[in-house]
Each structure stands twice: as C-alpha cells, then as structure tokens.
N, CA, C and O of each residue as an XYZ file, in Angstrom:
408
protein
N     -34.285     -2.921     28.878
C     -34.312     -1.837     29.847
C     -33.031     -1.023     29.707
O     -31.971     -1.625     29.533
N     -33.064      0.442     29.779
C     -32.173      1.623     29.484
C     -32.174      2.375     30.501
O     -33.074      2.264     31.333
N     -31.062      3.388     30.658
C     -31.717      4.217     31.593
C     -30.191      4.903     30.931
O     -29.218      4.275     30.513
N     -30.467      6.996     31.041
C     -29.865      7.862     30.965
C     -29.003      8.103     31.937
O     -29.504      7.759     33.007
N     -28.085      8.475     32.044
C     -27.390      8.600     33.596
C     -26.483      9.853     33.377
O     -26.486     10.165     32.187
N     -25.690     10.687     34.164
C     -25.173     11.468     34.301
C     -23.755     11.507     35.448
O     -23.862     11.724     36.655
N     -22.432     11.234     34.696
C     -21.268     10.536     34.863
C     -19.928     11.695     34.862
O     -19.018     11.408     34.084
N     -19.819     12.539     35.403
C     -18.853     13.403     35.845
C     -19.121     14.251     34.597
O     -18.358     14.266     33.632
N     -20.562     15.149     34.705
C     -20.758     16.035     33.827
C     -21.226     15.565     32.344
O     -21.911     16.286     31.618
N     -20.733     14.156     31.953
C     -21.197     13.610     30.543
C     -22.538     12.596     30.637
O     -22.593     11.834     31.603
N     -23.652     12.582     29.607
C     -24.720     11.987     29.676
C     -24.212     10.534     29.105
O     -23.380     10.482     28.199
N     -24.774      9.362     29.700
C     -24.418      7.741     29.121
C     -25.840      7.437     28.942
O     -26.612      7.785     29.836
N     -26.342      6.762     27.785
C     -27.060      5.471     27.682
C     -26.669      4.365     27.832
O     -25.991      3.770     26.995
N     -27.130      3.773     29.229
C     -26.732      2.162     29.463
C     -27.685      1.633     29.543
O     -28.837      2.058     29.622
N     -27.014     -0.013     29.520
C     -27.892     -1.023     29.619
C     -26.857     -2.208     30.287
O     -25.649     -2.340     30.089
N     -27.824     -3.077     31.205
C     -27.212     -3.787     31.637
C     -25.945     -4.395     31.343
O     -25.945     -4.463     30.114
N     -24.999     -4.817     31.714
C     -23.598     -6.153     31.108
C     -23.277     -4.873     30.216
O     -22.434     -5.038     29.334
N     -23.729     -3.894     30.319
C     -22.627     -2.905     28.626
C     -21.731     -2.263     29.373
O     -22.011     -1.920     30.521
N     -20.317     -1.973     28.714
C     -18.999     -2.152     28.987
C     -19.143     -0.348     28.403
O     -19.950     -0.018     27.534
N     -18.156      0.667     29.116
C     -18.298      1.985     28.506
C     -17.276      2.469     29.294
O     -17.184      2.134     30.475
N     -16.164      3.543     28.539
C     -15.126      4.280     29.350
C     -15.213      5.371     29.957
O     -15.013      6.318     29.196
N     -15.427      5.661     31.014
C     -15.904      7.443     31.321
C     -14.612      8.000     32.132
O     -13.868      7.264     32.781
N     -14.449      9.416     32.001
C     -13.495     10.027     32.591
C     -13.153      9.616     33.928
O     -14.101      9.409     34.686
N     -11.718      9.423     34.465
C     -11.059      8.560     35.071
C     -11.881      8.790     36.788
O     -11.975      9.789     37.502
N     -12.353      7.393     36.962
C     -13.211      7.429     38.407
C     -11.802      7.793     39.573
O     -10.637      8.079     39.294
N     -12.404      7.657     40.788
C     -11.225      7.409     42.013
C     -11.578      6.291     42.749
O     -11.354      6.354     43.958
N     -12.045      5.350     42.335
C     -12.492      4.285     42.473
C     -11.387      3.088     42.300
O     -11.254      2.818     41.107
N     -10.660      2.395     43.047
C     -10.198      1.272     42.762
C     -10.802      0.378     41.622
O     -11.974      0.519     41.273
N      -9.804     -0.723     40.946
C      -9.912     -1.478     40.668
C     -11.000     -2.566     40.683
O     -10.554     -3.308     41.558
N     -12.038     -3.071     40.302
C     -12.706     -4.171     41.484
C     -13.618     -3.474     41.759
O     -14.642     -4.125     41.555
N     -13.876     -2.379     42.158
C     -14.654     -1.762     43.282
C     -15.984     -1.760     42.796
O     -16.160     -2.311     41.709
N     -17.016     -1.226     43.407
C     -18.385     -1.039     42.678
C     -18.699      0.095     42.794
O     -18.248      0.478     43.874
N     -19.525      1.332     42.015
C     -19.596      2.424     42.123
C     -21.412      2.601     42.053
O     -22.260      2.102     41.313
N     -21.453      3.177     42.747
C     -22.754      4.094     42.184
C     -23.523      5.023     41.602
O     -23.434      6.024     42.313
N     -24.216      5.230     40.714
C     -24.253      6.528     40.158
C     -25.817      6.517     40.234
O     -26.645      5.707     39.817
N     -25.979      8.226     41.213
C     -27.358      8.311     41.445
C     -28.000      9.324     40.703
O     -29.223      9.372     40.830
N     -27.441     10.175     39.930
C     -28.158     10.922     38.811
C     -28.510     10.550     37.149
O     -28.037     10.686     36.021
N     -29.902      9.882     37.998
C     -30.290      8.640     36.737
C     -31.634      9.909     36.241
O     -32.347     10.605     36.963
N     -31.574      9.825     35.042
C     -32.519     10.824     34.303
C     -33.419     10.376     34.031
O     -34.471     10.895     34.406
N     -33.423      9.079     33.170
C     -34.214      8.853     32.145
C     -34.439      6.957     32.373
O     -33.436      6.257     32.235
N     -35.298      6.536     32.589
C     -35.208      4.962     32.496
C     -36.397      4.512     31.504
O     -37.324      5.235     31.139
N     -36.191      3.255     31.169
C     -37.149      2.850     30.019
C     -37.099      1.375     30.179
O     -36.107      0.654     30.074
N     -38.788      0.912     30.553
C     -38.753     -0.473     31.324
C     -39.677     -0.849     30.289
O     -40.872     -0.725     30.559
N     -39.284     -1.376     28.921
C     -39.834     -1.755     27.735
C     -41.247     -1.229     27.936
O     -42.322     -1.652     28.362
N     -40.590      0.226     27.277
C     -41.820      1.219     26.834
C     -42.340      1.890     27.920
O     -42.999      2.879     27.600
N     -42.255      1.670     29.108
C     -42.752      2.820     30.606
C     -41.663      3.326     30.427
O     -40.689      2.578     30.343
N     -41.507      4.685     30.320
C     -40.872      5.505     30.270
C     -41.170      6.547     31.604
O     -42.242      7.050     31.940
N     -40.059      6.657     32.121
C     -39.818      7.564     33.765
C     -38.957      8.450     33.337
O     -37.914      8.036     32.830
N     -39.210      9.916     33.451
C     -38.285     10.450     33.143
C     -38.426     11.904     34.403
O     -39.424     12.601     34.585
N     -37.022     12.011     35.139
C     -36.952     12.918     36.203
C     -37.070     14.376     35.922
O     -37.159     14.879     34.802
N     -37.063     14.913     36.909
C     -36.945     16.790     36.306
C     -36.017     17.266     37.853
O     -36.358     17.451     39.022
N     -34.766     17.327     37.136
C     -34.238     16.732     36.662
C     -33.737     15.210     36.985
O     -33.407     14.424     36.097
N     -33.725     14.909     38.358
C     -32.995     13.399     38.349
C     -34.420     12.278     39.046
O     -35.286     12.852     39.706
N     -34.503     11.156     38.889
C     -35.543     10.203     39.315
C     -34.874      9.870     41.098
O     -33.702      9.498     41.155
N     -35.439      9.981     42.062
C     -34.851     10.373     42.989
C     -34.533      8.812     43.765
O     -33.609      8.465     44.500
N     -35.927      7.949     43.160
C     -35.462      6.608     43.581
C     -34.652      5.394     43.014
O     -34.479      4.252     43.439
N     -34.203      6.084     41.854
C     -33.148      5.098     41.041
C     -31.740      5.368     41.003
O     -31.258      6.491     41.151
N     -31.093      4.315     40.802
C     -30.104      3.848     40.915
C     -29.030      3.022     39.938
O     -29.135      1.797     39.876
N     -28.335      3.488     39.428
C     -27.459      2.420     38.535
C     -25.823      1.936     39.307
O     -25.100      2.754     39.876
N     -25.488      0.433     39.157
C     -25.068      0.178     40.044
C     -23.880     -0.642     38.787
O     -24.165     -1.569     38.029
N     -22.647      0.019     38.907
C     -21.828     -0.600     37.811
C     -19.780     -0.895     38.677
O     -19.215     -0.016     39.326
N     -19.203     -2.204     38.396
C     -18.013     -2.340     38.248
C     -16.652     -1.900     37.649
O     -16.315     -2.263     36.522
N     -15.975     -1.207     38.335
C     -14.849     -0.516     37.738
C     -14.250     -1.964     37.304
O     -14.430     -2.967     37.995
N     -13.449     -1.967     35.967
C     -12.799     -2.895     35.417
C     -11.538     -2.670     35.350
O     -10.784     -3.537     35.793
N     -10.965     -1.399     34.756
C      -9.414     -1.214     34.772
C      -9.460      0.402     34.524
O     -10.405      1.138     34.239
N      -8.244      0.636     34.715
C      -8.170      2.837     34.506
C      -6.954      2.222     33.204
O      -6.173      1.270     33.198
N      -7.267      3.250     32.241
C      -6.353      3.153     31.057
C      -6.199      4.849     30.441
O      -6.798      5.857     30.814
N      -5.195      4.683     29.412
C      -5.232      5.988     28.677
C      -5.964      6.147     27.489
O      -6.265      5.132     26.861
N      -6.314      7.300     27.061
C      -6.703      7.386     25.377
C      -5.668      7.571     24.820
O      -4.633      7.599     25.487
N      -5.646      7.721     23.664
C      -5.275      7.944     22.390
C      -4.405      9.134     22.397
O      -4.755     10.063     23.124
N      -3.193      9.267     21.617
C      -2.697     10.376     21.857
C      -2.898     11.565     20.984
O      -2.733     11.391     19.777
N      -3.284     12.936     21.484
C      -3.535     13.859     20.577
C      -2.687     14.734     20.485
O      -2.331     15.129     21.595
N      -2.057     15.361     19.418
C      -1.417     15.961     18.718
C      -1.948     17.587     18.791
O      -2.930     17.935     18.135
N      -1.215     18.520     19.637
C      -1.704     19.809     19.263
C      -0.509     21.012     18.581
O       0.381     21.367     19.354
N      -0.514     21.329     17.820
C       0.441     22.433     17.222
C      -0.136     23.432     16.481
O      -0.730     23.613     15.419
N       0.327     24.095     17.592
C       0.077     25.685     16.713
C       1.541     26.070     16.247
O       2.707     25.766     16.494
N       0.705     27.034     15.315
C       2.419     27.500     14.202
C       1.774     29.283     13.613
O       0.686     29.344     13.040
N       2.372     30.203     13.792
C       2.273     31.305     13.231
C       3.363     31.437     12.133
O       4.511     31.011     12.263
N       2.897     32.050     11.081
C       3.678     31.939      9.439
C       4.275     32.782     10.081
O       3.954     33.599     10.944
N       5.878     32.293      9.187
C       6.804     33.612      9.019
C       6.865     34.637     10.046
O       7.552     35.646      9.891
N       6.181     34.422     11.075
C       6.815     34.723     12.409
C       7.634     34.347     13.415
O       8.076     35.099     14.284
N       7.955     32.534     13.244
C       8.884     32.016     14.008
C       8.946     31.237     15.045
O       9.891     30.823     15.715
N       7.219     31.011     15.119
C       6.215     30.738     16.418
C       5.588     29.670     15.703
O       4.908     29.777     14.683
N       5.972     28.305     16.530
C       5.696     27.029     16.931
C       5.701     25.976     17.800
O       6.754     25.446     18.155
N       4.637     25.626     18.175
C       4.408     25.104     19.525
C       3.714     23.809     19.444
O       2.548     23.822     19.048
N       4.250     22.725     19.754
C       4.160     21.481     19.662
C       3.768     20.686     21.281
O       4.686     20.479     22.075
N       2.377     20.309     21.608
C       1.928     19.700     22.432
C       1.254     18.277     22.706
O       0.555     17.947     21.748
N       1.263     17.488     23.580
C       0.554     16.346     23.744
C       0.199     15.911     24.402
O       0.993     15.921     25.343
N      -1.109     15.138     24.744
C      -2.076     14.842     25.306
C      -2.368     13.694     25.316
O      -2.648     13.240     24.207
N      -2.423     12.964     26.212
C      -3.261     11.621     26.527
C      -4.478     11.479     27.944
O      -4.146     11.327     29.119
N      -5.360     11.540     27.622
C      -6.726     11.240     28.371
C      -6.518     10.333     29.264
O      -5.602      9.544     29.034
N      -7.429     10.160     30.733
C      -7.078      9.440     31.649
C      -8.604      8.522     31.555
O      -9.530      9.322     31.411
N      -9.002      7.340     31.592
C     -10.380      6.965     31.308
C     -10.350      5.249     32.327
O      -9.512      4.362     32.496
N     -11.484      5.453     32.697
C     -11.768      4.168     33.523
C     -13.127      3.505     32.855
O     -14.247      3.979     32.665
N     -12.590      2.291     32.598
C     -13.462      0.732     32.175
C     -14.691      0.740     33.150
O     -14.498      0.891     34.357
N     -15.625      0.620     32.771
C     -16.850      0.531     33.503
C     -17.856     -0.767     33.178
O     -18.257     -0.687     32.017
N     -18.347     -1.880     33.846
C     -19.103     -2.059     33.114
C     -20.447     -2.366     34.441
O     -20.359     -2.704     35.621
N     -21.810     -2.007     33.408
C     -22.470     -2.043     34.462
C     -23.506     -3.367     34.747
O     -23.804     -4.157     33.851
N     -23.975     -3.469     36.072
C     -24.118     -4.574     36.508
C     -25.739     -4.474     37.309
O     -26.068     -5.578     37.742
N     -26.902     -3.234     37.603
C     -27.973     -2.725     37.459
C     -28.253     -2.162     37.531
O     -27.686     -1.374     38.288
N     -29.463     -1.752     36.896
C     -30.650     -0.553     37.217
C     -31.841     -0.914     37.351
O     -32.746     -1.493     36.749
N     -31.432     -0.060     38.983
C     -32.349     -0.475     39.939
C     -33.562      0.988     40.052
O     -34.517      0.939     40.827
C-alpha cells in the first residue's frame, strides 16, 4: 500500500515504516504530524485517486530529528570586470518517518 501526498508544496510517494526528509516541519521532535492532502492511494491495485485531494484520507507520520543539507556553493563572477560574489547555503530539513495510511 502507497499513497501520494502533498508536503509543503512538494509531492512524496510513501509507504508505511519509510523514512523521508521534507522541508523543515514546526513540529517538535517526537511529535506526530498529519498530513491531509493525500492524492493518490493504492491498496494493492484499487487505486483512489482525488480531484484534487481524497477527502477521507489521511497519512499519519513521526517527526524524528530537524537536520541540515548539504552545503551549496554559489558564485557568480563577471570577466574582467572585477565582479565576484561568493555565497552559501545550507537547507533546513526534518526526518520523517511514517507510521499510516489511513
């Protein structure tokens, strides 16, 4: 069993016990979250799919920890003009893992 979900603007395929990082919740530690814009579910082969969201489902997942990404590197440089600009970035992302879909 699968189901599509819709997670601060980004689409997830989950499945039960699966572990996934999505842009940083406000959710404590511990906490349990809900996410009710479930699109798409798939109950080995019944396929439900909303227009747009399934109004009676539910995915029901555990915040695990808030961490950073990776650091990205931005520089711009104009030739022989004198102009260089050196920036950096690290992403804010929270551990998720989920626990049903209901």
């Amino acid at each position: 069993m699968y189901a599509i979900i819709e997670i601060a603007g980004q689409q997830f395929k989950v499945e039960k016990d699966q572990k996934l990082f999505v842009h940083r919740l406000e959710s404590a530690e511990g906490d349990s979250v809900n996410f009710d814009k479930v699109l798409l579910i798939d109950n080995d082969g019944k396929v439900q799919v909303g227009s747009p969201i399934i109004e009676a489902a539910k995915v029901t997942a555990k915040v695990l920890k808030h961490v950073k990404g990776d650091k990205v590197i931005v520089f711009k440089k104009k030739r022989r003009k004198g102009y260089a600009k050196k920036n950096g970035h690290r992403q804010q992302f929270t551990q998720i893992q989920i626990e049903a879909i209901v």
